[in-house]
N, C-alpha and C positions, 0 to 999 in steps of 0.2 A: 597046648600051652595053657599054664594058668590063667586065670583070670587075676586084674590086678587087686590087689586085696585081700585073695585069698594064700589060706596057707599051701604052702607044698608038700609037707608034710604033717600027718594026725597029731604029731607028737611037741611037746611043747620047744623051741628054739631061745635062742639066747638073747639078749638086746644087747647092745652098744651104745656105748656111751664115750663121750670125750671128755681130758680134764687138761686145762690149762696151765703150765707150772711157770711162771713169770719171777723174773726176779728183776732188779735193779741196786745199784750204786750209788750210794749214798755218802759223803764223809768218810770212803773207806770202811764202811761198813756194808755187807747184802743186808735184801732186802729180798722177802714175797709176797708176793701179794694172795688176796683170802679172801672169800667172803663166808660172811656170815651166814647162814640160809634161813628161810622165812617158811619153811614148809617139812613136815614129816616126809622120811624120816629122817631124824636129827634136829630136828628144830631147834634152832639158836645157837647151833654147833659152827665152828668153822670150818670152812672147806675150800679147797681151790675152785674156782671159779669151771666151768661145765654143765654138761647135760648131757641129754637122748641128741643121735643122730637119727635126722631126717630120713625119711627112707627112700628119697631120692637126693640126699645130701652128699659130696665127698668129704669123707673128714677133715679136712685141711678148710674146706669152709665152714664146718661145723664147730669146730672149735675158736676159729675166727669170729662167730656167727655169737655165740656163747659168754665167749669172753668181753664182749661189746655188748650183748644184752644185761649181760650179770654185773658188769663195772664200768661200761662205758671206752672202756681201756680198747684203742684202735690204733692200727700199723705198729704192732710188735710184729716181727718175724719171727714165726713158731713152726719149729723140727720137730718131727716125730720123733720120739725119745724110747717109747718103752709101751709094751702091753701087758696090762694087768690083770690077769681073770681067776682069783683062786675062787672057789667054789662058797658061797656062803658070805661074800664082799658086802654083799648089798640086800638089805632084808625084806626089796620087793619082788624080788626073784634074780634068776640069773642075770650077770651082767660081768660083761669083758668092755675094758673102758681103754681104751689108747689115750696115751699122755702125751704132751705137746709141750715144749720146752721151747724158751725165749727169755727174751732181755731188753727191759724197757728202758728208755731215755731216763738219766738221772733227774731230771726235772720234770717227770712223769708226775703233775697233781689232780687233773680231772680226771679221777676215780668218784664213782659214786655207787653204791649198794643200786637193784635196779631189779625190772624181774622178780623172781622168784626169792634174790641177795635183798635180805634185808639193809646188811651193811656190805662197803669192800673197804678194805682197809691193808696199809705197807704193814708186814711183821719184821721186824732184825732177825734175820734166823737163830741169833742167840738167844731169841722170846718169844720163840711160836707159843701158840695158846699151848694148855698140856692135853685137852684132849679133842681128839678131830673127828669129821664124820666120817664113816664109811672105812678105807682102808687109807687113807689122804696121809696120815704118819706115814707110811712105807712108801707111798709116790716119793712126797716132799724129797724122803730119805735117800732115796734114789736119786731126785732132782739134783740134790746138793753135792752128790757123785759127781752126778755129770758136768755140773756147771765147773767143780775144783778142777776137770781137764780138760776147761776152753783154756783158751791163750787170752779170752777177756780176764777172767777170774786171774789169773796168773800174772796179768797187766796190772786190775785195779781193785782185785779183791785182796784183804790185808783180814784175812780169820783164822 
């Protein structure tokens, strides 16, 4: 057996990462949430809310873990949604990121940038910033799929 810490294999391995894609209801309008990040690379960029999983962490608390470190933002219920790994995502090396998809209370306001999040801040998804870190345009793009076939969006999304 390995010892813990060490690799298993000579050859380099992938990392994992989680990203949180949060929306909310506003006035009939979505809403996502983002944060700003405070660290290369991308510095000053937006992004969804995530990070590295632990490596004794399960995703489902890493991403919980993340999204309360980077915005404060706790008790959304967040589904697995979608894995993303194309080759070249992320410019510190490999990295396959599982997205996490939820829906916060319309009077969701204790957001605060936090961590590594300079800022977090609501977007109208009809004014996301134009350019995001890493591959976060193709999540979002995704998000916004899946959110138009909940029976939420269908109820009280008007876009």
């Amino acid at each position: 057996m390995a010892k813990k810490g060490k690799y298993v294999y000579e050859w380099p391995r992938p990392m994992v990462t989680v990203d949180a894609v949060v929306f909310r209801f506003v006035s009939g309008k979505v809403q996502l949430l983002l944060i700003q990040r405070g660290n290369e690379p991308y510095k000053g960029k937006w992004a969804l809310p995530g990070g590295f999983v632990d490596i004794d962490e399960e995703l489902e608390n890493a991403v919980v873990r993340e999204l309360a470190e980077e915005t404060r933002l706790t008790g959304v219920a967040l589904e697995q949604m979608h894995t993303f790994g194309r080759c070249g995502r992320d410019p510190r090396g490999r990295q396959i990121s599982v997205a996490f998809f939820g829906i916060a209370p319309a009077n969701t306001k204790k957001i605060k940038g936090a961590d590594d999040a300079v800022r977090a801040k609501w977007f109208d998804i009809e004014n996301l910033p134009r350019e995001m870190a890493f591959d976060h345009d193709e999540i979002i793009k995704f998000g916004i799929k899946t959110l138009k076939r909940k029976k939420a969006y269908r109820v009280r999304g008007k876009v």
